[in-house]
N, C-alpha and C positions, 0 to 999 in steps of 0.2 A: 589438761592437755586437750588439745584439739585435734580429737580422731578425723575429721576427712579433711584436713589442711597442713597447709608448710609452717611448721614453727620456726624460727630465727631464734638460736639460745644467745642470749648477750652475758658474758659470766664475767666477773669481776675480782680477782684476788683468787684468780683459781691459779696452783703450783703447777710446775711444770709436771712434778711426780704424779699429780691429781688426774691432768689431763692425757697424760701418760696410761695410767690407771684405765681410763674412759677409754682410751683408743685401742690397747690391750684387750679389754671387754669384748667390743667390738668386732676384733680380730678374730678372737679367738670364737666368736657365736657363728661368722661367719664362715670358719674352717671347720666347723661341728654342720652344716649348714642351716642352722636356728635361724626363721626370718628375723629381721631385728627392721624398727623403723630407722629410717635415715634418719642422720644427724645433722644440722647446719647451726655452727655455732662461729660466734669471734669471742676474744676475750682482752682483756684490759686487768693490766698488774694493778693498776690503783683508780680509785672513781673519779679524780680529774681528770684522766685521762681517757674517760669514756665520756665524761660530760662534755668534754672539747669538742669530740665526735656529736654525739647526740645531744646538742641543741635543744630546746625549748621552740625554736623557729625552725629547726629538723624534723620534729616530733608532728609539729604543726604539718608541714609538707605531706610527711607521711598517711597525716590521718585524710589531709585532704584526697592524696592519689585513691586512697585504699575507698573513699567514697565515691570518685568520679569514675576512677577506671583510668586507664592509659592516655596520658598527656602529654602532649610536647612541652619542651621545655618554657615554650611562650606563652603558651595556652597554660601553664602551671602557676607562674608570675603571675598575669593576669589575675588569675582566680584566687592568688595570694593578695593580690593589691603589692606587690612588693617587686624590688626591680628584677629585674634582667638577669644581670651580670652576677648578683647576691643568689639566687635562685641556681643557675646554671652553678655556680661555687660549690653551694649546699648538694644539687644532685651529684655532682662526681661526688662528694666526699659519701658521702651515702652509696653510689655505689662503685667504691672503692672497700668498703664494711658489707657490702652483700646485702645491705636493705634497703637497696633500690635496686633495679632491673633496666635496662635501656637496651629496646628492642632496636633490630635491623634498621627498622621506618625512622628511630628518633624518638620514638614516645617512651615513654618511663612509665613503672610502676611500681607497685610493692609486690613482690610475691609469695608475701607470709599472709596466713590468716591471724597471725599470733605473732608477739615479740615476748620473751621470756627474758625476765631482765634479774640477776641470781648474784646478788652481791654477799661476799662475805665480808663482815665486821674486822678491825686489825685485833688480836690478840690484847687480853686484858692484860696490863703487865703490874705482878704485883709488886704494892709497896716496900 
């Protein structure tokens, strides 16, 4: 974990009862008033459906802002080599998932120091 930054939890095959479970926790630390760290988390029933989101050419994007710092969206392309309209795409879908940011001015960024990406396996079914 990364004590002085934002982590992004990405959890994959997590149950409703699971994350129920988690926000219970929470709750309850909360009304005890036990500090607890913030959580920031999305989740995804099955791993296609987290790979549709996160990209290969996402992940890319990502690692670029998290080097440059805050970019507009032209200024992002550009420094991808890649178009326009493809770029602009990928940022809404990114932050529509919370792992991207897009300030007042226009410029994007990442605002995790960390992405936690927690997939569980499907259940072994015996023969």
């Amino acid at each position: 974990m990364n004590p002085g930054g934002r982590v992004l939890n990405v959890k994959v095959g997590e149950t409703l009862h699971e994350a129920g479970e988690r926000a219970a926790a929470a709750m309850k630390a909360a009304a005890a008033g036990s500090p607890s760290a913030p959580y920031f988390g999305v989740s995804f029933a099955e791993v296609p459906q987290m790979l549709a989101v996160f990209t290969p050419k996402r992940w890319e994007l990502m690692a670029a802002l998290r080097q440059s710092g805050p970019l507009t969206v032209a200024d992002l392309a550009r420094r991808l080599g890649r178009h326009y309209k493809n770029v602009h795409s990928d940022v809404g879908q990114l932050v529509e998932w919370m792992a991207v940011e897009r300030a007042a001015d226009g410029q994007v960024s990442v605002p995790w120091s960390e992405i936690v990406l927690d997939m569980k396996l499907p259940e072994h079914v015996a023969a």
